[in-house]
LUMNUTOR-201621 format. One record per residue: residue number from 1; residue in one letter; x, y, z of N, C-alpha, C in turn. Coordinates in Angstrom, 1 decimal. Each point is the difference from the previous one (the first is absolute). Layout:
BEGIN
  resi  resn    n.xx    n.yy    n.zz   ca.xx   ca.yy   ca.zz    c.xx    c.yy    c.zz
   NUM     a       X       Y       Z       X       Y       Z       X       Y       Z
...
This chain:
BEGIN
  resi  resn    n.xx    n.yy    n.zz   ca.xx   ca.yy   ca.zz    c.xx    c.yy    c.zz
     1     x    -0.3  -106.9   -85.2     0.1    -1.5    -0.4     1.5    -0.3     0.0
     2     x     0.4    -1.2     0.4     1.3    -0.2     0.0     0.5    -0.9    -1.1
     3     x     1.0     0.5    -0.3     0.4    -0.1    -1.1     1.4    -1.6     0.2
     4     x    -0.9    -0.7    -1.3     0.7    -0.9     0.5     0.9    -1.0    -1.2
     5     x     0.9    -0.8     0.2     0.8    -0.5    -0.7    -0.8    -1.1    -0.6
     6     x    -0.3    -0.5    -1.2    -0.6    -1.0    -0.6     0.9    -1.1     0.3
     7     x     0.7    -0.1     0.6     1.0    -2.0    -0.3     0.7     0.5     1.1
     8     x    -0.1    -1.6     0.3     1.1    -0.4     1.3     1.3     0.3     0.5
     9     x     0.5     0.6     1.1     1.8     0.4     0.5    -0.1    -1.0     0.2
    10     x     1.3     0.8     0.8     1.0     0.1    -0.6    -0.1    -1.3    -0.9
    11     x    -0.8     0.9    -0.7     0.1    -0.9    -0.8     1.1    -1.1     0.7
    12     x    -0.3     0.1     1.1     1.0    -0.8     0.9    -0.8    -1.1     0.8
    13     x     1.4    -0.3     0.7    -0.7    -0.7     1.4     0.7     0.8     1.5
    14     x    -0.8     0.4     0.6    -0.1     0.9     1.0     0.5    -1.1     1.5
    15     x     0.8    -0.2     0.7     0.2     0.0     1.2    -0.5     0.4     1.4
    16     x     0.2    -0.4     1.1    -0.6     0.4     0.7    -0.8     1.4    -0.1
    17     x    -0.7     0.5     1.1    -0.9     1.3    -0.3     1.3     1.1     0.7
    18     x    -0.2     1.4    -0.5     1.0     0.6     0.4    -0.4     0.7     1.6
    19     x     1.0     0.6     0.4    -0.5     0.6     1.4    -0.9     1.2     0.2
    20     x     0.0     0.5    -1.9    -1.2     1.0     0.0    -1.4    -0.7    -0.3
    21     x    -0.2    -0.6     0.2    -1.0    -0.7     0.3    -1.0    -0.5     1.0
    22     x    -1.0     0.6     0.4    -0.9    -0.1     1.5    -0.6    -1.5    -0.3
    23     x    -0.2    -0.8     0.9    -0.6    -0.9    -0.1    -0.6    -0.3     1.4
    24     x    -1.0    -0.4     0.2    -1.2    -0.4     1.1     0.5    -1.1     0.8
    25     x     0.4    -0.9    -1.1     1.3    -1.4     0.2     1.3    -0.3    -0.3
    26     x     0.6     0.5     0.6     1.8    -0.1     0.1     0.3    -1.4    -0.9
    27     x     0.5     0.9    -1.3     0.8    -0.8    -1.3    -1.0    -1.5    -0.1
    28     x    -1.4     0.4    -0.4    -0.9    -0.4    -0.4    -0.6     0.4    -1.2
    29     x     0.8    -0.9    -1.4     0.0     0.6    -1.1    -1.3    -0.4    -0.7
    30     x    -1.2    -0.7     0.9    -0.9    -0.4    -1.3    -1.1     0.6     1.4
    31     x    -1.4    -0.5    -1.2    -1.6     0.8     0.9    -0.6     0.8    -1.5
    32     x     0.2     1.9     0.4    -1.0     0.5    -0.3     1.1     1.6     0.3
    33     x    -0.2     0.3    -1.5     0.7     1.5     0.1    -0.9     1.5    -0.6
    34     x     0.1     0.8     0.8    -0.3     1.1     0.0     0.5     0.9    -1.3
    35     x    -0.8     0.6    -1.1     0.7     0.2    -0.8     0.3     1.8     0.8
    36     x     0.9     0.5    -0.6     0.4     1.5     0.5     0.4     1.0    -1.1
    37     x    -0.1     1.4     0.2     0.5     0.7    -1.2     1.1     0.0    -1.1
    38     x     0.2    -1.0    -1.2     1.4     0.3    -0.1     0.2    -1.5    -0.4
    39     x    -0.6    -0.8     0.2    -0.1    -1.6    -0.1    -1.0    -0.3    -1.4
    40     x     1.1    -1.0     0.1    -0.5    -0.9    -2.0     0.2    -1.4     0.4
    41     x    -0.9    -0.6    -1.0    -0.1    -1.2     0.1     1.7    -0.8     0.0
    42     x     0.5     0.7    -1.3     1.5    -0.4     0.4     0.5     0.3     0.9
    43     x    -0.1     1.0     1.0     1.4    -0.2     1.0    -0.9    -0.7     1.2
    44     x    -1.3    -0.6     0.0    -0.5    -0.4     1.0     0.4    -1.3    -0.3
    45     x    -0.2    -0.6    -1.1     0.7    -1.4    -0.4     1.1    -0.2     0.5
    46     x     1.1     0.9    -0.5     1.0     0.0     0.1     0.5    -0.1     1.7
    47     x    -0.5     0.6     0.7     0.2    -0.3     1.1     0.1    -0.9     1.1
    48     x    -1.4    -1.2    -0.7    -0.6    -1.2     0.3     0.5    -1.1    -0.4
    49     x     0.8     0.3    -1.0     0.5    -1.0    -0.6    -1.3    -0.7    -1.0
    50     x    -0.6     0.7    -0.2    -1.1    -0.3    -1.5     0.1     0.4    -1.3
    51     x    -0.4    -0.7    -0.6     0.1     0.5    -1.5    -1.8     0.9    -0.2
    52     x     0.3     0.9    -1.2    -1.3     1.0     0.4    -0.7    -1.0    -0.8
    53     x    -0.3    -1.0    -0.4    -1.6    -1.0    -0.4    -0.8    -0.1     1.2
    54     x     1.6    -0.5     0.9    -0.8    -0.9     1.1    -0.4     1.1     0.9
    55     x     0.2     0.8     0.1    -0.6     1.1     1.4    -0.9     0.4    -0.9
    56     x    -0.1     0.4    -1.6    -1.5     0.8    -0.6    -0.9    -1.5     0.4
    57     x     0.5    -1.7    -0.7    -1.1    -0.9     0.2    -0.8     0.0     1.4
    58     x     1.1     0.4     1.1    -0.6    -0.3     1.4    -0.7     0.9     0.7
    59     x     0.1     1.3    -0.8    -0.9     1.0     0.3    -1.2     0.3    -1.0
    60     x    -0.1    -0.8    -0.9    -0.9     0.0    -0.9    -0.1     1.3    -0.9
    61     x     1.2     0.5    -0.3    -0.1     1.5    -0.4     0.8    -0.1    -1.4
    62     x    -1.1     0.5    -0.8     0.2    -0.1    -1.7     0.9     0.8    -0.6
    63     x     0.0     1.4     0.6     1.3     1.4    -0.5     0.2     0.1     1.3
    64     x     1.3    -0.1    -0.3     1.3     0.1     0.8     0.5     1.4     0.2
    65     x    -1.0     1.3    -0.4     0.2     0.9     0.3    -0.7     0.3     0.7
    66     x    -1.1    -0.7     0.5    -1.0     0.4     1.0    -0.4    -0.3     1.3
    67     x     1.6     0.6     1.1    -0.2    -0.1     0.9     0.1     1.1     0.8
    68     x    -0.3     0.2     1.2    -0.1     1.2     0.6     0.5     0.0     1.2
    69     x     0.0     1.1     0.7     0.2     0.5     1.8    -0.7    -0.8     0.4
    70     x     0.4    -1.0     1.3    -1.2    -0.4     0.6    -0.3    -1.1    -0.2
    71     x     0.2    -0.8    -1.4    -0.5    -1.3    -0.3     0.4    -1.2     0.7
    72     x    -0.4    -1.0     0.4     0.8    -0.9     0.5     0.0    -1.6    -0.7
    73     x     1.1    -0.1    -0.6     0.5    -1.2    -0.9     0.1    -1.6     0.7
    74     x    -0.2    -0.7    -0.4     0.7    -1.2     0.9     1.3    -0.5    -0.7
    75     x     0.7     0.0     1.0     1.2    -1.0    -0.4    -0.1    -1.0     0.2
    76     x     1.0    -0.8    -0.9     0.5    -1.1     0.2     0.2    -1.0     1.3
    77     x    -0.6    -0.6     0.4     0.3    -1.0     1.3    -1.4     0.1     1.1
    78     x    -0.1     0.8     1.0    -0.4    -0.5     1.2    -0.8     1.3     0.4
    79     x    -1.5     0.4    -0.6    -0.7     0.7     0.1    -0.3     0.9     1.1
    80     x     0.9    -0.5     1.2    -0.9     0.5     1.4     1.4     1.1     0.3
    81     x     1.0     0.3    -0.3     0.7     1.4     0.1    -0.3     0.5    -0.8
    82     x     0.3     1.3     0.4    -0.5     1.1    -0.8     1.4     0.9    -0.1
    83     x     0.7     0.7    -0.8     0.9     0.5    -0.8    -0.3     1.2    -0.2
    84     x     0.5     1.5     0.2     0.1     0.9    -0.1     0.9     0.8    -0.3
    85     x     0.5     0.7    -0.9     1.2     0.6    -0.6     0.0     1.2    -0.5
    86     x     0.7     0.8     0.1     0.5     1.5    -0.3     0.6    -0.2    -1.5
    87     x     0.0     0.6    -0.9     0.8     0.2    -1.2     1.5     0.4     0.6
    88     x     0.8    -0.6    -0.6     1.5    -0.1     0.0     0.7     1.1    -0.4
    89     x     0.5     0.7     0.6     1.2     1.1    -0.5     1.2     0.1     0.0
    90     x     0.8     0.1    -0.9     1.4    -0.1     0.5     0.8     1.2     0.9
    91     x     0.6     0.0     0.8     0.4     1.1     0.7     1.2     0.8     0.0
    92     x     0.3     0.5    -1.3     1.2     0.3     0.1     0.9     1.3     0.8
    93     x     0.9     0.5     0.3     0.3     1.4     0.4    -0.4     0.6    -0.4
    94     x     0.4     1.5     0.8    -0.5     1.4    -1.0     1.4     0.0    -1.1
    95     x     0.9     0.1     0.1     0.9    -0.3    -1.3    -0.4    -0.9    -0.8
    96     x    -0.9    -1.2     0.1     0.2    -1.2    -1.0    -1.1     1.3    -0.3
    97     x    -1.1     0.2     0.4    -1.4     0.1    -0.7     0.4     1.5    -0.9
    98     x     1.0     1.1     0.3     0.3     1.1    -0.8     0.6    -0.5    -1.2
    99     x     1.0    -1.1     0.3     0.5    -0.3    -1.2    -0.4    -0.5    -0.5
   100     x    -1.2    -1.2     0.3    -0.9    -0.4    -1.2    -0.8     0.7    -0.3
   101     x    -1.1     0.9     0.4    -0.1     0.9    -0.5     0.3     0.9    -1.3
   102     x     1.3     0.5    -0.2     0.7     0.2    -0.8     0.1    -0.9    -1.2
   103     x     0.6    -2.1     0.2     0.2    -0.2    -0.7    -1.6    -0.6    -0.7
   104     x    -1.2     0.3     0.8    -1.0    -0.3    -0.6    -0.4     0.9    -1.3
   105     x     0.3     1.4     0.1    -0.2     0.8    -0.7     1.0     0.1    -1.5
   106     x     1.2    -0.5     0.6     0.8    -0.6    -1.2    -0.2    -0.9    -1.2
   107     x    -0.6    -1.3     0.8    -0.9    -0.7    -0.5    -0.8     0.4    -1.2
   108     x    -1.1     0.7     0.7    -0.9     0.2    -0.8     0.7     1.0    -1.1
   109     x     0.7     1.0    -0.1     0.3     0.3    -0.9     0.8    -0.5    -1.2
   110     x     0.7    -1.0     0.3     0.6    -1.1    -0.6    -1.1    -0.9    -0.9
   111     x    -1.2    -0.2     0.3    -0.8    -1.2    -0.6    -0.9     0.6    -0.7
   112     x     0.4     0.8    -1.4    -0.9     0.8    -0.8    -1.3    -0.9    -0.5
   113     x     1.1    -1.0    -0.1    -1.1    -1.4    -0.9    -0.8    -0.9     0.9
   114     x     0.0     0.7     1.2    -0.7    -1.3     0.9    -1.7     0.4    -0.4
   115     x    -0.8    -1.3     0.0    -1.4     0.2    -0.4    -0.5     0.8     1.5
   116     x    -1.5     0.0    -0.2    -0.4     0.9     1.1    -0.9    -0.8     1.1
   117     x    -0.6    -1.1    -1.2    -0.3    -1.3     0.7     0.4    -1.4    -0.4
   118     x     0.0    -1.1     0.7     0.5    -1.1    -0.6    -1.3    -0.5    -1.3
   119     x     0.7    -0.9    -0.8    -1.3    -0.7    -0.7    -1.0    -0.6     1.0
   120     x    -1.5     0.2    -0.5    -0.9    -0.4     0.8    -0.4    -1.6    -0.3
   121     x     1.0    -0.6    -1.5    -0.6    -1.0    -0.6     0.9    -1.1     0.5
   122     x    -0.3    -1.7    -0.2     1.0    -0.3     0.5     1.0    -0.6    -0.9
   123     x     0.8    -0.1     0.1     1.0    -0.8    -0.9     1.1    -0.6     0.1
   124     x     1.2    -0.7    -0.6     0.5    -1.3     0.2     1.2     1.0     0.8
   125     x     0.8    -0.5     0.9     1.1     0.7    -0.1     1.3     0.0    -0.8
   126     x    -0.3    -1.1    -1.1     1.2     0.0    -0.9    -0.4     1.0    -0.9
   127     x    -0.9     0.8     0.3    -0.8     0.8    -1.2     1.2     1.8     0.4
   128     x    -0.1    -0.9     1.1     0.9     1.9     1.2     1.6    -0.2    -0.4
   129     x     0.6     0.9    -0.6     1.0     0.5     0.1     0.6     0.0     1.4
   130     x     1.1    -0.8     0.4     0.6     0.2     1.5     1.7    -0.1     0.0
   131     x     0.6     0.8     0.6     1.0     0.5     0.3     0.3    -0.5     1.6
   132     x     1.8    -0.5     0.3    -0.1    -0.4     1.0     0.0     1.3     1.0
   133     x    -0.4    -0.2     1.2    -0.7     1.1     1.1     1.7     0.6     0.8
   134     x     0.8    -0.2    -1.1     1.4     0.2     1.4     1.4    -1.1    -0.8
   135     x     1.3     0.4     0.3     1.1    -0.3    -0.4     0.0    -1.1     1.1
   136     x     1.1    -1.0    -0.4    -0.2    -1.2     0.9    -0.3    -1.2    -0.6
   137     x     0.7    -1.2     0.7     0.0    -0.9    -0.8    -1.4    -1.3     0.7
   138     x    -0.8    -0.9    -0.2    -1.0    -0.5     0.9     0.6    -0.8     0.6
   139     x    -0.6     0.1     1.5     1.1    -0.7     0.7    -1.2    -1.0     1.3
   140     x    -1.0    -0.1    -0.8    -1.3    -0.9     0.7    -0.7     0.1    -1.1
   141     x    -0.4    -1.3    -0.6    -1.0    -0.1    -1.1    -1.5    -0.4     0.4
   142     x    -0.7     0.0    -0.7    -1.3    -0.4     0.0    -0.6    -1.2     0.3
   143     x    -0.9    -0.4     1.1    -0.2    -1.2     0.0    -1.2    -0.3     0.8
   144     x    -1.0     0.0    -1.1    -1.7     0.2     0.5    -0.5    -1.2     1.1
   145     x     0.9    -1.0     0.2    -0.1    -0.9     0.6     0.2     0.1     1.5
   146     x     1.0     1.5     0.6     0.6     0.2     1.1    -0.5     1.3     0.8
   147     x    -0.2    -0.1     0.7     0.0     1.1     0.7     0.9     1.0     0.1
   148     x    -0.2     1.1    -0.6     0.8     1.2     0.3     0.8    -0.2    -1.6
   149     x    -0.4    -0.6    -0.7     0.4     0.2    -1.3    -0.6     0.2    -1.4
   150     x    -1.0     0.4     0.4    -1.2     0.6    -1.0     0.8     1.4    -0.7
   151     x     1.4     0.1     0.2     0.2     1.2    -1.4     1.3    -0.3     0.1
   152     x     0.9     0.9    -0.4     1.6     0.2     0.2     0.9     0.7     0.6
   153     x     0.9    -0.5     0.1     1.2     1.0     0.9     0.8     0.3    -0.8
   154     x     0.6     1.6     0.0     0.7     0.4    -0.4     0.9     0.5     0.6
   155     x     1.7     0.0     0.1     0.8    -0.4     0.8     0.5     1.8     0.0
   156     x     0.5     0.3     1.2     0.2     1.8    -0.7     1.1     0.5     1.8
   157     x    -0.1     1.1    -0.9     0.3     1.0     1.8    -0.9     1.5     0.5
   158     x     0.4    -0.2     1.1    -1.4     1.0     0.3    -0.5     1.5     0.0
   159     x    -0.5     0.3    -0.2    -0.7     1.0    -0.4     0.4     0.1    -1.7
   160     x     0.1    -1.1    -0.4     0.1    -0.1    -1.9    -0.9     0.1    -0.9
   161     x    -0.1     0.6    -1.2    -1.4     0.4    -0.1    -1.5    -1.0    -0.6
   162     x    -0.6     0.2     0.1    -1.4    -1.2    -0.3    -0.8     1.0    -1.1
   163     x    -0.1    -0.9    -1.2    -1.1     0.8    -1.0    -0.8    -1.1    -0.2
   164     x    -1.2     0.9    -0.6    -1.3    -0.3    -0.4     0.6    -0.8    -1.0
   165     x    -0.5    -1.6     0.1     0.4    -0.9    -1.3    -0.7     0.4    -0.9
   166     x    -1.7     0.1    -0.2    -1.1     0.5    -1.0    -0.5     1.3     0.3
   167     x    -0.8     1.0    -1.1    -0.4     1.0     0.5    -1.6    -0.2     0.7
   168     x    -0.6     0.8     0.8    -0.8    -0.1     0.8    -0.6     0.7     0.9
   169     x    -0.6    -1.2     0.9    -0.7     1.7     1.2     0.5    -0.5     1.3
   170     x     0.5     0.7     0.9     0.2    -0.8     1.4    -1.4     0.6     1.0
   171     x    -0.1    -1.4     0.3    -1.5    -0.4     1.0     0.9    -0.3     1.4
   172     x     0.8    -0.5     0.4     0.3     0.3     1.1     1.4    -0.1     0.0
   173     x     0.3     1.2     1.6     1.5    -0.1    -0.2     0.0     0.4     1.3
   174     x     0.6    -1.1     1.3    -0.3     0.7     0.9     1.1    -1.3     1.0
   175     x     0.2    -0.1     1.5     0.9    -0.3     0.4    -0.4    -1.2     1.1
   176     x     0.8    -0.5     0.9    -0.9    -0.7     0.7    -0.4    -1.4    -0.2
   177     x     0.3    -0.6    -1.1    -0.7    -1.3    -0.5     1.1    -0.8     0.5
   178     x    -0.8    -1.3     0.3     0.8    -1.6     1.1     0.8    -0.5    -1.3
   179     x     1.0    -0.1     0.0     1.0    -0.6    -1.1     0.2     0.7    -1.3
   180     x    -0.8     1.4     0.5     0.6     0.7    -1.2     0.5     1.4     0.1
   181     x    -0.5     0.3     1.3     0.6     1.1     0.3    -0.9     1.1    -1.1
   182     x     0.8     1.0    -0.4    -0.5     1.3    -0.6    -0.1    -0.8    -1.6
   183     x    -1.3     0.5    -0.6    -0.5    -0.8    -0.9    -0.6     1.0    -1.2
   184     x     0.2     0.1    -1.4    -0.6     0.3    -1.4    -0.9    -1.1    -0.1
   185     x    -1.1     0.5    -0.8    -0.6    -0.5    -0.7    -0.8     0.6    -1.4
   186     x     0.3    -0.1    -1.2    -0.3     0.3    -1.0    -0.9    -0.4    -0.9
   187     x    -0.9     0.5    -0.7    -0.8    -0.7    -0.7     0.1     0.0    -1.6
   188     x     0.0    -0.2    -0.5     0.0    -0.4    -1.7    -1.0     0.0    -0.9
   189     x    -0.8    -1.0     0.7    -1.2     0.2    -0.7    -1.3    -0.9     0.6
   190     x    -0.9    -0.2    -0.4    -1.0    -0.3     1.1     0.1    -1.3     0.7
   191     x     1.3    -0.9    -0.5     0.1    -1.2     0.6     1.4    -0.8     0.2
   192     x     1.0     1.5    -0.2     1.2    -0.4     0.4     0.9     1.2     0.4
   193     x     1.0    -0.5     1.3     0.5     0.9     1.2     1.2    -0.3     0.4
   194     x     1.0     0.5     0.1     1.3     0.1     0.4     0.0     0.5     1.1
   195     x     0.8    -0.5     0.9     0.2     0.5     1.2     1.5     0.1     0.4
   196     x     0.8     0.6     0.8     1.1     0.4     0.8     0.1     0.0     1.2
   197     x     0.9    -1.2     0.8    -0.2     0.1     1.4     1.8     0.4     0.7
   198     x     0.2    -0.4     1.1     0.6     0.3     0.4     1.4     1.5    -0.4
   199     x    -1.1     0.9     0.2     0.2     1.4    -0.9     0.6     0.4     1.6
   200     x     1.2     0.8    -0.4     0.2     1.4     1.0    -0.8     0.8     0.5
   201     x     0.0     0.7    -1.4    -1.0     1.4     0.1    -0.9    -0.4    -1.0
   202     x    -1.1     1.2    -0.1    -1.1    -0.2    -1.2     0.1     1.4    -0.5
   203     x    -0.1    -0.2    -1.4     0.5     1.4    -0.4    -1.4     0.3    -1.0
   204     x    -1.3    -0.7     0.3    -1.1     0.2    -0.7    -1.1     0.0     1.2
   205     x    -1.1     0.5    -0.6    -1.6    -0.1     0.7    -0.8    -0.7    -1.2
   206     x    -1.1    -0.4     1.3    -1.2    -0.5    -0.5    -0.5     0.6    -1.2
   207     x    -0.9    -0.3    -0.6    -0.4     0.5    -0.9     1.1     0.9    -1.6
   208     x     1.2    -0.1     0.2     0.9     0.7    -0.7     0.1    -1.2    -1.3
   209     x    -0.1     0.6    -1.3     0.0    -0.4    -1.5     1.9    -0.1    -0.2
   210     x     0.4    -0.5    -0.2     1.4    -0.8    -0.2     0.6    -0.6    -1.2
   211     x     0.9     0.1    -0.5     0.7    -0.1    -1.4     1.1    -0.9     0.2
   212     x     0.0    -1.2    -1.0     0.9    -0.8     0.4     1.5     0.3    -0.1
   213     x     0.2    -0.1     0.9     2.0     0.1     0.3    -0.6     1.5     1.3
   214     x    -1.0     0.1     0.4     0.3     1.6     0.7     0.6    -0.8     1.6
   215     x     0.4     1.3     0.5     0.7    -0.7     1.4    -1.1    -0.1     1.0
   216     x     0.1    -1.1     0.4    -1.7    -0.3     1.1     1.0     0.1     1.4
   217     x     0.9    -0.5     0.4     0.3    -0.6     1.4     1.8    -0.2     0.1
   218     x     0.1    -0.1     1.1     1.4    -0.8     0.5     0.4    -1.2     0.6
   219     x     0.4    -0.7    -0.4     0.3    -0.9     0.6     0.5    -0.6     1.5
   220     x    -0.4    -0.9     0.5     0.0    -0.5     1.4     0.3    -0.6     0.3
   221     x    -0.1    -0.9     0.9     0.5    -1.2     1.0    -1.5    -0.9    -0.3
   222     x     0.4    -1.7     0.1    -1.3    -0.9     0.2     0.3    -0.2     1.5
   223     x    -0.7    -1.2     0.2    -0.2    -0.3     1.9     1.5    -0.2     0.1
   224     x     0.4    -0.7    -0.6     1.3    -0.6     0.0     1.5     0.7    -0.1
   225     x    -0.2     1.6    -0.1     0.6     0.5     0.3     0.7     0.1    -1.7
   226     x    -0.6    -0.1    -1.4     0.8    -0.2    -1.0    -0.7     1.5    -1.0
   227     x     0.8     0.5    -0.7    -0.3     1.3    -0.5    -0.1    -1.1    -1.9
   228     x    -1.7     0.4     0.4    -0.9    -0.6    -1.2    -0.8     0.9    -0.3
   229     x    -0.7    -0.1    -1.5    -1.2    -0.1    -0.2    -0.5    -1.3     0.1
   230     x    -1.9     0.3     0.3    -0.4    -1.0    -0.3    -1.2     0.1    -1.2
   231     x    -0.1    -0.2    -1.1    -0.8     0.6    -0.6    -0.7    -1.6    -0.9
   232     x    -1.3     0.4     0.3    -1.2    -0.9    -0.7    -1.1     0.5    -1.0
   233     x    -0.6    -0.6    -0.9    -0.9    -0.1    -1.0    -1.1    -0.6     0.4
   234     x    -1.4     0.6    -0.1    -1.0    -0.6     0.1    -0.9     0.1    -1.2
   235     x    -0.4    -1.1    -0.3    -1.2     0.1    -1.1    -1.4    -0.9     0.3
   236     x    -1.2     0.6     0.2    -1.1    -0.4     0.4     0.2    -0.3     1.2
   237     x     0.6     0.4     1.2     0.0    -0.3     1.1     1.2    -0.8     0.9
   238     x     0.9    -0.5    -1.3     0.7    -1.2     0.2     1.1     0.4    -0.6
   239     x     1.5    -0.6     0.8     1.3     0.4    -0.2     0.5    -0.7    -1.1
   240     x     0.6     0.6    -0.8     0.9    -0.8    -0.9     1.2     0.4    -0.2
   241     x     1.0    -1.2    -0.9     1.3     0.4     0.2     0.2     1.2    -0.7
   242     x     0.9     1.1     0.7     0.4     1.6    -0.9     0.9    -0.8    -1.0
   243     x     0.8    -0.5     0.1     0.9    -0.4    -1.0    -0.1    -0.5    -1.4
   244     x    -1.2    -0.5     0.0    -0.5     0.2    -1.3    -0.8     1.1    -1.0
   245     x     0.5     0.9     0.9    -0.2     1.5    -0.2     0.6     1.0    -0.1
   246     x     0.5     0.1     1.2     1.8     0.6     0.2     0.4    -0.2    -0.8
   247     x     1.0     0.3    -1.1     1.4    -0.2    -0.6     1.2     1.1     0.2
């Protein structure tokens, strides 16, 4: 069973499709997608540029954890392509991957206090204790009205370090994503998610329990060539400002 994210990515809005991506129809982002091993309703959202109501309302599917190998979703738009995709992996060297390695293991020894699973209940997120994700001053604010501004920027240099703002469980952490490049995503509790994009390295896996302040990632480049984070809050599916959270 594939194990899947309850709420919408990136917590984002996703850009074009990446070049790991097979498609039937060349940069034909709407129809009908294939679910594959490794795939959640969130990063299929995420991809589409949907929020996860609208792909669970369009597929008529009640738990969002019940999707499988094989299934085929409809997207958004024009029913008659069909969409087919590989799960995303980030590719780093044999040096990146020994050294993360190492500092994954570091990690976990570091995060005595990380839970083992996130809360299963849902709750507010002013309810969550949050810490900012990284040194840096914001240097792109929030603005649910715009595209590509559903979280914050945090102004930095590169390979600088990115922590876990809340403690939690990371559900995906993997590379590859259209405007966000290499991507955290964290969960809290059953209805709210932090995420980290334009990351360097990833210094966590899937499934790994996490303690707030532990070191998740490094910092990166956005499209634009600018050494940020990008880091957003989701609650019930839907982005809100961090900064009313952040202090």
């Amino acid at each position: 069973m594939v194990r899947i994210l309850s709420i919408s990515v990136l917590f984002f809005i996703l850009s074009a499709c990446s070049n790991q991506v097979k498609s039937t129809k060349k940069n034909n982002m709407s129809g009908t997608y294939t679910v594959v091993k490794g795939d959640s309703i969130l990063a299929i959202a995420n991809k589409y540029r949907m929020n996860q109501s609208e792909l669970l309302r369009l597929n008529n599917i009640r738990d969002a954890n019940k999707i499988y190998p094989g299934q085929v979703l409809k997207i958004k738009g024009s029913s008659k392509s069909s969409i087919k995709s590989t799960p995303i992996k980030s590719t780093p060297t044999k040096n990146t991957l020994e050294k993360n390695n190492q500092r994954i293991t570091q990690t976990e020894r570091n995060t005595p206090n990380a839970s083992s699973n996130a809360a299963s209940i849902n709750v507010s997120a002013s309810k969550i204790l949050w810490k900012k994700p990284t040194l840096g001053q914001i240097v792109q604010t929030y603005n649910a009205n715009l595209a590509g501004r559903k979280g914050i920027q945090y102004g930095g240099s590169i390979s600088q370090n990115i922590y876990a703002a809340a403690k939690g469980t990371v559900v995906h952490a993997s590379g590859g994503h259209p405007g966000y490049g290499q991507l955290i995503i964290i969960k809290h509790s059953a209805n709210v998610y932090s995420t980290y994009g334009y990351l360097a390295e990833i210094l966590v896996r899937d499934g790994q329990s996490i303690a707030q302040g532990a070191l998740i990632g490094k910092m990166g480049q956005s499209i634009d060539k600018r050494s940020v984070l990008n880091f957003e809050i989701r609650v019930d599916g839907k982005t809100v400002n961090p900064s009313l959270y952040v202090k």
